[in-house]
PAKOL-506473 format. One line per 2 residues: number of its first residue (from 1); their letters; for each residue x, y, z of N, C-alpha, C. Coordinates in nm, 2 decimals. Example, Ala and Ser with C-alpha at 12.3 -4.5 7.8 and 13.67 -1.06 7.14 Angstrom:
BEGIN
1 = as = 1.32,-0.57,0.78,1.23,-0.45,0.78,1.32,-0.33,0.78 | 1.28,-0.22,0.71,1.37,-0.11,0.71,1.29,0.00,0.79
//
This chain:
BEGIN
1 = xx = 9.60,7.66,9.20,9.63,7.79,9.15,9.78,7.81,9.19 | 9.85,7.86,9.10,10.00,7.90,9.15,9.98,8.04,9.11
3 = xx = 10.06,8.13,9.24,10.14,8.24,9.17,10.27,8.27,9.24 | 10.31,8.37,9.18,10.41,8.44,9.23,10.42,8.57,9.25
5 = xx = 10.48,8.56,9.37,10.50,8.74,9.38,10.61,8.80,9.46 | 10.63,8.89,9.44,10.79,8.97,9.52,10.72,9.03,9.63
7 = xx = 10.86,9.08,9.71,10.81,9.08,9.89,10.74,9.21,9.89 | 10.70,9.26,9.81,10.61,9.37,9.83,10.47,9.33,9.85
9 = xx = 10.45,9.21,9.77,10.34,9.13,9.75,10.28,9.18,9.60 | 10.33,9.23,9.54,10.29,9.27,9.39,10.28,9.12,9.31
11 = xx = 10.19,9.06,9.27,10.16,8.98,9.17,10.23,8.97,9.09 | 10.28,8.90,9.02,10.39,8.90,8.90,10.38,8.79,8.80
13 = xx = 10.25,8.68,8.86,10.26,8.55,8.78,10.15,8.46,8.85 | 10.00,8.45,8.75,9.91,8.34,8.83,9.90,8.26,8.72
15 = xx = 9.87,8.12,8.75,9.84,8.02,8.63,9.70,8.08,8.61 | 9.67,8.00,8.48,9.52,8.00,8.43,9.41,7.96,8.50
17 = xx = 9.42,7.89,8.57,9.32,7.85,8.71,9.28,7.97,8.80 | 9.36,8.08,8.79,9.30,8.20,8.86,9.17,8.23,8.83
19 = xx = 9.13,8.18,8.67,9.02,8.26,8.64,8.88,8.15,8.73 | 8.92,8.05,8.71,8.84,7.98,8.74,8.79,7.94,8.94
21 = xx = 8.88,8.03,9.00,8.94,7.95,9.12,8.85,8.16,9.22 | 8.93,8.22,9.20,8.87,8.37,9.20,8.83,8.46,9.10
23 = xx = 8.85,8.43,8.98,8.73,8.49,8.92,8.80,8.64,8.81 | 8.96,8.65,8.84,8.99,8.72,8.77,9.10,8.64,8.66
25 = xx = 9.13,8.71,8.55,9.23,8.68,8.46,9.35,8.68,8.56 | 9.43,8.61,8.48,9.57,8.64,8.54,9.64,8.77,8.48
27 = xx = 9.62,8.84,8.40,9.67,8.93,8.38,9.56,9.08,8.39 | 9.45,9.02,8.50,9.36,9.13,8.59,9.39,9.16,8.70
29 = xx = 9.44,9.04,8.76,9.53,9.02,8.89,9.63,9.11,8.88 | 9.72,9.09,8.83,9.82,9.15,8.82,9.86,9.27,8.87
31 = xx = 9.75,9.39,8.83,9.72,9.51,8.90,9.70,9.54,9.09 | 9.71,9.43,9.09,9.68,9.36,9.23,9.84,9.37,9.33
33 = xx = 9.83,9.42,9.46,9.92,9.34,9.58,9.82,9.24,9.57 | 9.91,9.15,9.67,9.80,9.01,9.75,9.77,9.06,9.84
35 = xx = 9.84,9.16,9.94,9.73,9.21,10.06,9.63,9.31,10.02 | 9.62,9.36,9.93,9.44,9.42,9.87,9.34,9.34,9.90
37 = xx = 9.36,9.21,9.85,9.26,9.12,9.83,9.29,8.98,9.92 | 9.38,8.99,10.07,9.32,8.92,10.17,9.27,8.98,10.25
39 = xx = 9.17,8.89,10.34,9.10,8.94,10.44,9.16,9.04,10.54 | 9.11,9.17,10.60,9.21,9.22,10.67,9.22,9.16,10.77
41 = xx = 9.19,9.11,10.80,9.23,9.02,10.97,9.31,8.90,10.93 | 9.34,8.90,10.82,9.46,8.79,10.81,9.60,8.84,10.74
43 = xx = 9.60,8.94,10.69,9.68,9.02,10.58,9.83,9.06,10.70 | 9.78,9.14,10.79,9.88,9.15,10.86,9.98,9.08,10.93
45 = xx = 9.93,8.92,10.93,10.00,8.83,10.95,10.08,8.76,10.86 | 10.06,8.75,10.72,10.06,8.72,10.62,10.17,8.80,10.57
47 = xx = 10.13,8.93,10.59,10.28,9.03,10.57,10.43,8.99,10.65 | 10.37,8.99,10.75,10.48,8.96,10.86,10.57,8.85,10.85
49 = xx = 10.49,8.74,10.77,10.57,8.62,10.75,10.65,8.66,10.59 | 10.61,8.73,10.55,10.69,8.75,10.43,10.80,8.85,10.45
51 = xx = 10.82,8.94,10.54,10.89,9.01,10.60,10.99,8.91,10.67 | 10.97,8.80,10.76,11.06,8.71,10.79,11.09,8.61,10.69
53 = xx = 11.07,8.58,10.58,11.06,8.50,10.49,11.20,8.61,10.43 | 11.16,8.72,10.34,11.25,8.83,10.33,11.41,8.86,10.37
55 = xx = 11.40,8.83,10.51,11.50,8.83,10.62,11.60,8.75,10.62 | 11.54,8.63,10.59,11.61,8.45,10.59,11.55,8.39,10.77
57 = xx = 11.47,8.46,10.81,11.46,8.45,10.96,11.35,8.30,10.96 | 11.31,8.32,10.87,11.21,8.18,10.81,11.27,8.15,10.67
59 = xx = 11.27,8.00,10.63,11.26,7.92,10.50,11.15,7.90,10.44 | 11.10,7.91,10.45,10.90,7.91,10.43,10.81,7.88,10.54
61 = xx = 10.69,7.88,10.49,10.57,7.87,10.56,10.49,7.86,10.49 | 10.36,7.80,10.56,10.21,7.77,10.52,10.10,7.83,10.63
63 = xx = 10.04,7.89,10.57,9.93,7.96,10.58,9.73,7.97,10.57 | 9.71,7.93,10.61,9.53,7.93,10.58,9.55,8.13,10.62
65 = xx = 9.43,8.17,10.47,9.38,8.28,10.50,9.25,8.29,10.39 | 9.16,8.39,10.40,9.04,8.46,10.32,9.12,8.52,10.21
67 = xx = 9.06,8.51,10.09,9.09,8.58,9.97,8.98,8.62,9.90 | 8.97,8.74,9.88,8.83,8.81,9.83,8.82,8.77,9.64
69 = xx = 8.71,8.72,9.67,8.67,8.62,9.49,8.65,8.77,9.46 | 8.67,8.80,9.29,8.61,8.89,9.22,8.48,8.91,9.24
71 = xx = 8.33,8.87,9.29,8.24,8.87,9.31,8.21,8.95,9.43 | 8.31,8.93,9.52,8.37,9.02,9.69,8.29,8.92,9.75
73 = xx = 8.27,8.81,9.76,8.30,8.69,9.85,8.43,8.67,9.90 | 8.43,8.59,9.99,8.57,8.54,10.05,8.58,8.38,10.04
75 = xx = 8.71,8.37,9.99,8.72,8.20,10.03,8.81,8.17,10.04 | 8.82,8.04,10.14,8.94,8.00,10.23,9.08,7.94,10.14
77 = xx = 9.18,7.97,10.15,9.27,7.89,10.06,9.41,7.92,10.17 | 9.52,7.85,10.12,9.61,7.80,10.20,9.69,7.83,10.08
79 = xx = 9.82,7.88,10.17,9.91,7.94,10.12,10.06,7.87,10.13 | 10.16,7.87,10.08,10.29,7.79,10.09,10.39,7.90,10.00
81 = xx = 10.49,7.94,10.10,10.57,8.02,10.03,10.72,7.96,10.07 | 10.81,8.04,9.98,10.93,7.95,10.01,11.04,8.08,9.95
//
């Protein structure tokens, strides 16, 4: 699944594999931040690197965190931003 999103974390672009991967459209998503729908015990960290990402204080990073399926399950995925 690819997306994209600006440092706010507003969604702005998932492939079609969203639907099949969490469970929404990509243009259901949309309506979405990405910290809505990760875990709260991972979100704040997750912010933070995008805030240094933001900065230029980091070039990217990777991430393991929870992402809440449409269903409100959680499931583990790994993240790579740049």
């Amino acid at each position: 699944m690819i997306s994209i999103r600006d440092f706010s974390g507003k969604i702005i672009f998932r492939s079609p594999s969203t639907k099949n991967i969490i469970g929404y459209e990509p243009e259901e998503i949309e309506s979405f931040t990405s910290y809505e729908l990760i875990h709260p015990e991972d979100a704040d960290e997750f912010q933070e690197l995008f805030g240094k990402l933001e900065t230029g204080e980091i070039k990217t990073f990777k991430k393991e965190f929870r992402f809440k399926h449409k269903n409100g399950f959680w499931l583990a995925m790994e993240g790579i931003a740049k």
